[in-house]
PALOGU-386634 format. One record per residue (C-alpha): chain; x, y, z. Coordinates in Angstrom, 2 decimals, m for minus. Each point is the difference from the previous one (the first is absolute). Layout:
# residues N
 unit       u       v       w
    A       X       Y       Z
...
# end
This chain:
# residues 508
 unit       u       v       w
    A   m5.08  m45.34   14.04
    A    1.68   m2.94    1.34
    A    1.70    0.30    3.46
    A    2.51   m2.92    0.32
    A    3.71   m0.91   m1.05
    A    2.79   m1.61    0.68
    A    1.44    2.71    2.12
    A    4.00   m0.86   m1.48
    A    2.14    3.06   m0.49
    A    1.71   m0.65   m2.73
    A   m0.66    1.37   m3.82
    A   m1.36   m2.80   m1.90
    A    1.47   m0.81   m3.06
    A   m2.98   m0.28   m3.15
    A    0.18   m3.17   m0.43
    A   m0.58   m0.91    4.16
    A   m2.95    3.11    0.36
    A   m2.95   m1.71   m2.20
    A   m2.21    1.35    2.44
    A    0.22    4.00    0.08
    A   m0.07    2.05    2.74
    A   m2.92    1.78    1.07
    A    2.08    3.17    0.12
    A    3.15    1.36   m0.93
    A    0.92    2.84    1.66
    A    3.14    1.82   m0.49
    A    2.54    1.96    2.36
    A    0.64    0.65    3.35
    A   m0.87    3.64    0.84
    A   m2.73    0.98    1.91
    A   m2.44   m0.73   m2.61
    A    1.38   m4.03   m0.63
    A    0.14   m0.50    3.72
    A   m3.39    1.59    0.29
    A   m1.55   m2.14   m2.61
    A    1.28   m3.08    1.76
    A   m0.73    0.52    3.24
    A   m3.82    0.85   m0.72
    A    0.37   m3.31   m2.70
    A    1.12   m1.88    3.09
    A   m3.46    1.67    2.10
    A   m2.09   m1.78   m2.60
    A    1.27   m3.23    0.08
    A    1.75    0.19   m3.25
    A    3.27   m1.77    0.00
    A    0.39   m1.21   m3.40
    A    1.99    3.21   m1.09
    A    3.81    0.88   m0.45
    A    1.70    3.78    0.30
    A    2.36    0.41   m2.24
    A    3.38    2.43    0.80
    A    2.36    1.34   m2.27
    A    2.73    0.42    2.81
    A    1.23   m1.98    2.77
    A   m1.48    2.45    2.98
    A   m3.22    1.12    1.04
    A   m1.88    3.50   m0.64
    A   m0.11    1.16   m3.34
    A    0.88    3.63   m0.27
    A    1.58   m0.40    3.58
    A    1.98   m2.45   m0.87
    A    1.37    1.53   m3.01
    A    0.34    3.68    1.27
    A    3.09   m0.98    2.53
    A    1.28    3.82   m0.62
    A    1.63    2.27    3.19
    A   m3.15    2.01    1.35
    A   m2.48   m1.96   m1.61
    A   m3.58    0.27    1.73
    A   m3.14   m0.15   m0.81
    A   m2.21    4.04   m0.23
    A   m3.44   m1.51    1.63
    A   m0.11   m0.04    4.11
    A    1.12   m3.66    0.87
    A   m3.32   m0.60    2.22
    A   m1.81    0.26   m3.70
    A    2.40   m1.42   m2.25
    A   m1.01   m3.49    1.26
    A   m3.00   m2.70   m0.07
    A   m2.83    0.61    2.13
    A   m0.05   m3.17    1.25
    A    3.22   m0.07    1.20
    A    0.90    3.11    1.75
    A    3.59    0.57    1.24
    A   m0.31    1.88    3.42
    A    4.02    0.08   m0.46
    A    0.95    2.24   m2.79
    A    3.01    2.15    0.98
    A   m0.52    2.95   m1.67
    A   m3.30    1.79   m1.41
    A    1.77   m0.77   m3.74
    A    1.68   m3.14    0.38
    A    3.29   m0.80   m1.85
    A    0.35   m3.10   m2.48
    A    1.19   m2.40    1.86
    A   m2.93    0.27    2.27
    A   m2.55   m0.32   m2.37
    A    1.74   m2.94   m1.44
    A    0.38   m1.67    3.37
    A   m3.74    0.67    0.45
    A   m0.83   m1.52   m3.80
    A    2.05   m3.32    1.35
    A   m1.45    0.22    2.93
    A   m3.53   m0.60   m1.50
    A    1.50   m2.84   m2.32
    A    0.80   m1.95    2.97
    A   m3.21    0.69    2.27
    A   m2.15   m0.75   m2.43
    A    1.87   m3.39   m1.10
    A    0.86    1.22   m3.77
    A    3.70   m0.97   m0.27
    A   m1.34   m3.85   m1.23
    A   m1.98    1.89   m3.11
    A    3.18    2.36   m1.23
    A    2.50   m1.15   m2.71
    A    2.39    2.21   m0.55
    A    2.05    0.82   m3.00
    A   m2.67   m0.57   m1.97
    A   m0.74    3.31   m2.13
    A   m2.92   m0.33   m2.32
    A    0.69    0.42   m3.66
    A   m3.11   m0.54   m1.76
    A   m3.78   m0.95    0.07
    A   m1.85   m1.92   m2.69
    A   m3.98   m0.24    0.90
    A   m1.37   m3.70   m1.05
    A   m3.53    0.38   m0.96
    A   m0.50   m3.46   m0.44
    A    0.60   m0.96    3.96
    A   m0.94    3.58    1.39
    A    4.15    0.05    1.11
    A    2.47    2.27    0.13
    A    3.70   m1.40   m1.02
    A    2.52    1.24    1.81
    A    3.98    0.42   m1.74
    A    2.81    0.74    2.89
    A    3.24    2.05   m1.19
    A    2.29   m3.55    0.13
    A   m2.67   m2.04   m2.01
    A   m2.42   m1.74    2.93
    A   m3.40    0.45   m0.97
    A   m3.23   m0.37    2.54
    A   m3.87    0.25   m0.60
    A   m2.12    1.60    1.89
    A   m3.56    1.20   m0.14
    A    0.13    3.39    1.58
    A    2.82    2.71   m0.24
    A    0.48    2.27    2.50
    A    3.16    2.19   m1.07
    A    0.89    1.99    3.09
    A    3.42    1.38   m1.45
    A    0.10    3.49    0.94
    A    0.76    3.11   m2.63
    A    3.34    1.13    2.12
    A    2.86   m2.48   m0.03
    A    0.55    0.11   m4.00
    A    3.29    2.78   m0.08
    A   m0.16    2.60   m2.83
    A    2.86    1.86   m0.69
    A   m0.09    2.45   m2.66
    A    2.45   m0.61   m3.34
    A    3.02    2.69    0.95
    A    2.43    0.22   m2.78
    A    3.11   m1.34    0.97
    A   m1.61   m2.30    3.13
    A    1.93   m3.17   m0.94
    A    3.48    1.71    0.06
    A    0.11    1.05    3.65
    A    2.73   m1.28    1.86
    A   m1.28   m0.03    3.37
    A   m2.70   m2.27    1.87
    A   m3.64    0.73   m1.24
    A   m3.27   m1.26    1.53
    A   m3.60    0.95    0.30
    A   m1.88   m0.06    3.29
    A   m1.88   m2.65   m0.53
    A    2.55   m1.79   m0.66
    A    2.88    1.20    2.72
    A    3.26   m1.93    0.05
    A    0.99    0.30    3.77
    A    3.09   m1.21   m0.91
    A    1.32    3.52   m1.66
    A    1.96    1.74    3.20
    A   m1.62    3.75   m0.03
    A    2.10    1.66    2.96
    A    2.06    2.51   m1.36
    A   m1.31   m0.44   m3.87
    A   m1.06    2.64   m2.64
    A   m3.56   m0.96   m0.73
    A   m2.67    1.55   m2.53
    A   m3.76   m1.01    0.34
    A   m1.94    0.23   m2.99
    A   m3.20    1.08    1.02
    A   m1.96    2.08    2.75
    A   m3.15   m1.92    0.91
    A   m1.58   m2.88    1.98
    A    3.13   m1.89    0.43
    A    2.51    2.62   m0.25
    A   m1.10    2.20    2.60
    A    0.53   m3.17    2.58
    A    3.16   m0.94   m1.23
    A    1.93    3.48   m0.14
    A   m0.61    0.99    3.80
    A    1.70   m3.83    0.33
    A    3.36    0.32   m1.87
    A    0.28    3.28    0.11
    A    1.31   m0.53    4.17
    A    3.28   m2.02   m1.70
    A    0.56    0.86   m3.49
    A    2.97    2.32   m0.95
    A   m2.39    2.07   m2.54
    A   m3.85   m0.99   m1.20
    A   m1.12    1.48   m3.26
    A   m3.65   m0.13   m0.24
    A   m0.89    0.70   m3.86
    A   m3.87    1.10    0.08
    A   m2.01   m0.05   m2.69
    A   m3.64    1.32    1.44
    A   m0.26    1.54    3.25
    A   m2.52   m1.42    2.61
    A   m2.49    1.09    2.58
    A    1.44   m1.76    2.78
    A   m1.46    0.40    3.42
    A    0.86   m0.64    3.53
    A   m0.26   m3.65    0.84
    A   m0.50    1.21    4.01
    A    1.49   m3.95    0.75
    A    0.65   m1.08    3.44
    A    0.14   m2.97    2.02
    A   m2.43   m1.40    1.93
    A    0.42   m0.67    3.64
    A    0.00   m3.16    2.06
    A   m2.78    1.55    1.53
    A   m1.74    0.32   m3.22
    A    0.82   m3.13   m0.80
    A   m1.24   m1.28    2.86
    A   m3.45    1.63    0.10
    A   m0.67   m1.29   m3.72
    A    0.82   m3.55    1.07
    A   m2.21   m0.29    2.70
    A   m2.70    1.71   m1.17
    A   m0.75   m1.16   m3.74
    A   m2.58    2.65   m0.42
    A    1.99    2.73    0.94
    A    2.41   m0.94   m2.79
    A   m2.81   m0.54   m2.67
    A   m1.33    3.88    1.18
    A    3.03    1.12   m1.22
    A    0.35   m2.07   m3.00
    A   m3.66    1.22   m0.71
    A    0.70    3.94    0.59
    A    3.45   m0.57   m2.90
    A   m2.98   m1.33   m2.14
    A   m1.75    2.73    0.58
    A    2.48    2.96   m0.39
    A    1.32   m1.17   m3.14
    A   m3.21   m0.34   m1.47
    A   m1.62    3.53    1.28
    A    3.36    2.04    0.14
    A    2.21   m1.18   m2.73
    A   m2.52   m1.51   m2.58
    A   m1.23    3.52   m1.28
    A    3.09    0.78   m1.24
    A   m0.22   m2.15   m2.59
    A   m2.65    2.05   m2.35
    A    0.89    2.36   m2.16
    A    0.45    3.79    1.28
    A   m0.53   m1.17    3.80
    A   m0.39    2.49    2.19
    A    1.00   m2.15    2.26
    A    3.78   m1.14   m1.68
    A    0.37    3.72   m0.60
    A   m0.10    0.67    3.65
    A    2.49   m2.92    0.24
    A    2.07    0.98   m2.71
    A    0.87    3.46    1.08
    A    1.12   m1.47    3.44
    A    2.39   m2.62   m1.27
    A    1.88    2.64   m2.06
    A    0.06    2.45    3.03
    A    1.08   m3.11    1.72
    A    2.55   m0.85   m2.47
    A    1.12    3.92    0.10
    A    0.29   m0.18    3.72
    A    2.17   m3.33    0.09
    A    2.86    0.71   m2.66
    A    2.39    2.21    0.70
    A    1.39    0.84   m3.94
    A   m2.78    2.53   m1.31
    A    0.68   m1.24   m3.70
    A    0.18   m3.19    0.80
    A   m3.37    0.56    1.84
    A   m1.79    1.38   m3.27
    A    1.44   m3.16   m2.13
    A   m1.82   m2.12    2.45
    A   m3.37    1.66   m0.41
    A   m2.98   m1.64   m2.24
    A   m1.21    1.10   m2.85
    A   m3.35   m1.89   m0.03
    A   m2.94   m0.76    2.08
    A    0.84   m1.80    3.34
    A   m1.29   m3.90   m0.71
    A    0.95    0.41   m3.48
    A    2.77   m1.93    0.97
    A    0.64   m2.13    2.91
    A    0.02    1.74    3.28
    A    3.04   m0.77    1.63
    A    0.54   m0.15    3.89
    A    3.83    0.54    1.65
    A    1.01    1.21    3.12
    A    3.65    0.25   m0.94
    A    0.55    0.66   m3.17
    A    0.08    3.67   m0.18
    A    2.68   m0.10    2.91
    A    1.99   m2.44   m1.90
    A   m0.27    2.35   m2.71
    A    1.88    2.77    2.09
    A    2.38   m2.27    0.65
    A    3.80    1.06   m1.67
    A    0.18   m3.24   m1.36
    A   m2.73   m0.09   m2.05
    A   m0.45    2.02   m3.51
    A   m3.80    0.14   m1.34
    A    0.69    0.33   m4.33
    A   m3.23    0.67   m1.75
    A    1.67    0.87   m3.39
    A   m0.37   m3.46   m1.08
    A    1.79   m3.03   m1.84
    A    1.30   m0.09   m3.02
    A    1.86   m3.21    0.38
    A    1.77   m2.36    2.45
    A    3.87   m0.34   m1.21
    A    2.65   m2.52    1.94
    A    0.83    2.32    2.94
    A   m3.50    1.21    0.86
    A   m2.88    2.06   m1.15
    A    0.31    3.13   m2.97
    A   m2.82    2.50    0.79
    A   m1.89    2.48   m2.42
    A    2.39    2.75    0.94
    A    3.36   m2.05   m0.53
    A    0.76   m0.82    3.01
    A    1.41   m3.12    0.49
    A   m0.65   m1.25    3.62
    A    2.04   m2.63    0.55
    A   m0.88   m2.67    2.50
    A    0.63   m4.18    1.27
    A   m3.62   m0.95    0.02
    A   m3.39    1.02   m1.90
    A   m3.35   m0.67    1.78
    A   m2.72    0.14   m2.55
    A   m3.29    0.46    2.16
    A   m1.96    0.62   m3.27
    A   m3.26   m2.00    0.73
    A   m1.38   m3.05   m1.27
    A   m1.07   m1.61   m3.30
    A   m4.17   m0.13    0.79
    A   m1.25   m0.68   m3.35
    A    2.92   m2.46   m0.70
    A   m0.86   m1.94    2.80
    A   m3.66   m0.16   m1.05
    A    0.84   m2.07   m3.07
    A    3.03   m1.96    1.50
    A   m2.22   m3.06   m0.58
    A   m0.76   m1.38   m3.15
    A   m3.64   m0.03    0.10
    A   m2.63   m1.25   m2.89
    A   m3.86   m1.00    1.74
    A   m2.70   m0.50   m2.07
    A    0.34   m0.86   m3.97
    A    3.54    0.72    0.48
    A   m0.19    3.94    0.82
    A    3.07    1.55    1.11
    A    0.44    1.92    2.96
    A    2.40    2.02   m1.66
    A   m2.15    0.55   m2.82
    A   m2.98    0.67    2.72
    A    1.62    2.45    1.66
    A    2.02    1.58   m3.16
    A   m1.77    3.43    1.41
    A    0.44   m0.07    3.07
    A   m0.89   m2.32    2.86
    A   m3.45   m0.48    1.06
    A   m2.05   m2.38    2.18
    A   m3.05   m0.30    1.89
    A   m0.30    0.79    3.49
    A    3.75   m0.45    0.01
    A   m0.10   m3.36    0.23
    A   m1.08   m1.54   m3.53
    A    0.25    0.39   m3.65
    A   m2.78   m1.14   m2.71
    A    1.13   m2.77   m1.83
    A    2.76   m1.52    2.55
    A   m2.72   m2.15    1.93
    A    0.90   m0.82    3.61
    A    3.25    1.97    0.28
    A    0.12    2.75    2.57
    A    1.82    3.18    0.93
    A    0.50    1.11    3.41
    A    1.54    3.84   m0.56
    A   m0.85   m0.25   m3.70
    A   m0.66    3.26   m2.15
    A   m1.59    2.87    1.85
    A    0.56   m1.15    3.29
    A    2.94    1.82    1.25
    A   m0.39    2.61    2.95
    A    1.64    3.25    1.57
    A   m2.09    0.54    2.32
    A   m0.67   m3.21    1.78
    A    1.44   m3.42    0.63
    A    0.56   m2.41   m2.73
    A   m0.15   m2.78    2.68
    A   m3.75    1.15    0.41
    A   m0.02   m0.24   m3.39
    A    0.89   m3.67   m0.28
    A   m2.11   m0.99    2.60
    A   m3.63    1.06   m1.63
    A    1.82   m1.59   m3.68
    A    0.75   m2.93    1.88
    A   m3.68   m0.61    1.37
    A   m1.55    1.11   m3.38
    A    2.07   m2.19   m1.96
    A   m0.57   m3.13    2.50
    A   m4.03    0.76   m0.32
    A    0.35    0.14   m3.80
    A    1.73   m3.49   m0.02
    A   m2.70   m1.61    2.53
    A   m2.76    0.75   m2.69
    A    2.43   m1.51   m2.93
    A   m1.64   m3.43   m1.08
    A    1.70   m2.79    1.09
    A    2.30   m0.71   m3.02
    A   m1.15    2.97   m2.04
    A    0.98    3.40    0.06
    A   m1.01    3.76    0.08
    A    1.11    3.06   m2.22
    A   m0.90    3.07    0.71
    A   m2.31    2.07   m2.97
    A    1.65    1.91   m2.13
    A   m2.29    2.25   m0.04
    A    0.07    0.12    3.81
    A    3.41    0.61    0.20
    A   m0.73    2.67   m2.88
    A   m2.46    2.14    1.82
    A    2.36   m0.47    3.16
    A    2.67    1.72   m1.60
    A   m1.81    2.89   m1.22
    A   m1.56    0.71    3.22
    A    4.27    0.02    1.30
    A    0.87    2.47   m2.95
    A   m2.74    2.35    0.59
    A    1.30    0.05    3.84
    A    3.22    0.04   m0.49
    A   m0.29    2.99   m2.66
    A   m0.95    2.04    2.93
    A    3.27   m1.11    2.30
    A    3.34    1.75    0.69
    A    1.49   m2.74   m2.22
    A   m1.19    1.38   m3.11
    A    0.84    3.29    0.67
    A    3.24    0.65   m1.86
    A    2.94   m1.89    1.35
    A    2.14   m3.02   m1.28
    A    0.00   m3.14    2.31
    A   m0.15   m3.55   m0.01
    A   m3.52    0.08    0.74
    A   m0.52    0.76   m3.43
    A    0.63   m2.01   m3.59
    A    1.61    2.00   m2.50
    A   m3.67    0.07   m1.81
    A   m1.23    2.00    2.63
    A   m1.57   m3.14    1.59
    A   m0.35   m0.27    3.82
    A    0.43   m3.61    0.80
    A    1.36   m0.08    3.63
    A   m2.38    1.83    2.44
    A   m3.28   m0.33    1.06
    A   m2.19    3.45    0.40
    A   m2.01   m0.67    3.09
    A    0.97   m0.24    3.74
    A    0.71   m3.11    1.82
    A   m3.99   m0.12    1.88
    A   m1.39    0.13   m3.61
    A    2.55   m3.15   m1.26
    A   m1.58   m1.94    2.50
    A   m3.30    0.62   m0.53
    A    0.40   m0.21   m4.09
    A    1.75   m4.22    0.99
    A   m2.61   m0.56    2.90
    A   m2.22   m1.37   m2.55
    A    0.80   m1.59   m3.43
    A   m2.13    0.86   m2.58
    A   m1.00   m3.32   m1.38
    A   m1.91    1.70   m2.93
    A    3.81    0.57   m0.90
    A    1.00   m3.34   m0.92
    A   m0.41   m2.76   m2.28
    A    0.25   m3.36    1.84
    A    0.77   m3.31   m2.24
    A   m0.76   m3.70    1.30
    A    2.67   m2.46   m1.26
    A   m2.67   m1.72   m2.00
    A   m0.19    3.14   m2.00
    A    3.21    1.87    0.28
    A    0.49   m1.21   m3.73
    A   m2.56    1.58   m1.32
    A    0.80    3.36    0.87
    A    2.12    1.97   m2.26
# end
């Protein structure tokens, strides 16, 4: 791989860009910024970031909601090379980890490599040159001989097709996409939804709202977050003595992976445990008795994303706040028509109803070898190998691709090990060629996740996102965090088919 450019920041126009860039890597999350900053490490310069937005930080960018915060201690929900002895809390708050994000930008000299506003429409694989061209939503076009697409699943809003949504009168916004221009204080507000998002933003405008109508469809296990602040003492102590800080980081690792990871297979003696004491839990912190059994799961704990608050039951006993489990039946002008009749009328609706994962996997027009279609690639679901690449789509890599999502661990961790295994995959590329991954690699890869994932918590009865309407699990992986690692320590060579320019054209 080549290792020099021109360094200028700007998006070259087609016609000015008849040399490609090495790589093409695109967003600014943790997993863009990651794959710069190690790009940077190995004295490859020649490569641009692309950003749909005009800020830094992906999800945390995106996710500007009251309350928002991230559900992984703050000490692991960073990169291991650059610890931040001054988080404030043990779960840090959006801003913070968006603050951190930029402040790795800037340290590591990335700002000259990012264009924003530059959302990537579609990639068309040339055979003939062994490049990737590159289509940007207002009609620039790039090449470049790697892809590294580091757009993350959660900043794509789905909201669910009520009856009747268009006609309400009021203001209407999801949270990933808050408008902090609507005035809440005093306002009759519904939130559509109970989960992830929800559970953070009710506690929030539940302290000045007039009324807050939560409509839930599926109730949650949602445990105690036990969040705090850290001292300046702490603080302190974890600046000045680096390894005391990486102990700690270590000892998150280590929990997650011994105490939570088990409750991800199926009949877990383990999640059982778990389960009955988030339910007495839940029992213990709302005062309503009915409203108490309306909140109680049905299903396995893990089924469905385990849910951390420290508030939200509280908020919950709060006068001004009405829990509705009856469901929708449609949205009309004044507010929101429930199963029962009722029409709860209200100023503002607050869908918190999740994001659009398998949308977002085909947002780009793809075609890679003799043509094929992403679309028509992954028309049963998404798969990949390792992750991080898909046979037929030569040099273009994934950094939280399909089967890499966690519960139970940090995706940062995650992005790191991607990040080095993709990096080592491109150093053994031919210079000017290209590598594709076996298809009947990425076959026997698959099965091996299926078989596993048979046996998890995931298959074992609920409805989530995790899982295709086919029955398909395309999000998570089934091992812990200590066996990701050692699966990407060492790429399986044997894997791969590697092409030399001089005879990429020969290959069908």
């Amino acid at each position: 791989m080549k290792t020099a450019g021109n360094g200028h920041a700007n998006l070259p126009r087609a016609e000015a860009a008849a040399e490609p860039l090495d790589v093409l890597v695109i967003g600014t999350g943790f997993s863009g910024v990651c794959a710069g900053i190690k790009l940077l490490e190995q004295g490859i310069n020649n490569f641009r970031i692309f950003e749909k937005s005009h800020g830094i930080g992906g999800t945390w960018y995106d996710n500007i909601y009251p309350g928002a915060a991230c559900d992984v201690p703050s000490h692991f929900y960073c990169f291991s090379f650059e610890p931040n002895p001054n988080w404030t809390r043990v779960y840090s708050p959006q801003p913070e980890i968006q603050k951190y994000i930029e402040h790795c930008v800037d340290k590591y000299g990335l700002r000259p490599y990012i264009v924003h506003g530059a959302r990537v429409v579609e990639l068309r694989f040339d055979e003939d040159s062994a490049v990737w061209d590159v289509v940007v939503e207002d009609g620039r076009r790039v090449r470049a001989r790697h892809v590294i697409n580091g757009s993350g699943g959660l900043h794509r809003p789905s909201i669910p097709e009520f009856a009747g949504r268009d006609t309400f009168r009021g203001a209407a916004m999801h949270t990933a996409r808050w408008d902090h221009s609507v005035e809440l204080h005093g306002k009759r507000i519904a939130v559509v939804g109970s989960a992830a998002s929800a559970i953070q933003v009710i506690p929030e405008i539940a302290k000045t709202a007039k009324q807050v109508i939560v409509c839930q469809r599926t109730p949650n296990y949602i445990a105690p977050r036990n969040d705090r602040a850290y001292t300046d003492t702490e603080k302190r102590r974890f600046a000045r003595w680096p390894w005391l800080q990486r102990l700690y980081r270590w000892s998150i690792y280590k929990r997650m992976d011994m105490f939570l990871f088990p409750i991800t297979k199926k009949d877990s003696r383990m999640g059982h445990r778990l389960g009955k004491r988030v339910k007495e839990h839940i029992r213990a912190s709302v005062k309503d008795p009915d409203l108490s059994s309306h909140l109680m799961p049905d299903y396995a704990m893990g089924c469905k994303r385990i849910l951390l608050s420290d508030d939200l039951f509280e908020t919950f006993n709060r006068d001004n706040v009405h829990v509705e489990t009856s469901g929708i039946e449609r949205i009309e002008p004044d507010g929101v028509r429930t199963a029962d009749g009722t029409l709860h009328e209200v100023d503002i609706i607050v869908y918190a109803t999740g994001f659009d994962v398998p949308g977002h996997q085909l947002s780009i027009r793809m075609r890679g070898l003799n043509g094929a279609s992403l679309e028509d690639e992954w028309a049963d679901g998404a798969e990949a190998y390792m992750g991080s690449c898909i046979a037929g789509f030569p040099n273009y890599w994934m950094v939280t691709g399909p089967n890499t999502g966690v519960g139970t661990t940090s995706v940062v961790f995650m992005v790191e090990q991607m990040i080095d295994y993709i990096l080592r995959m491109m150093r053994a590329t031919p210079a000017g060629g290209y590598v594709t991954v076996k298809r009947a690699a990425q076959d026997r890869y698959n099965a091996e996740l299926r078989t596993l994932l048979a046996e998890s918590v995931w298959a074992s009865g609920c409805k989530s996102w995790y899982i295709t309407d086919g029955g398909k699990i395309t999000t998570l992986y089934p091992k812990n965090a200590h066996s990701f690692k050692k699966q990407l320590a060492h790429a399986k060579l044997d894997d791969y088919e590697f092409v030399a320019p001089a005879i990429a054209d020969k290959v069908a």
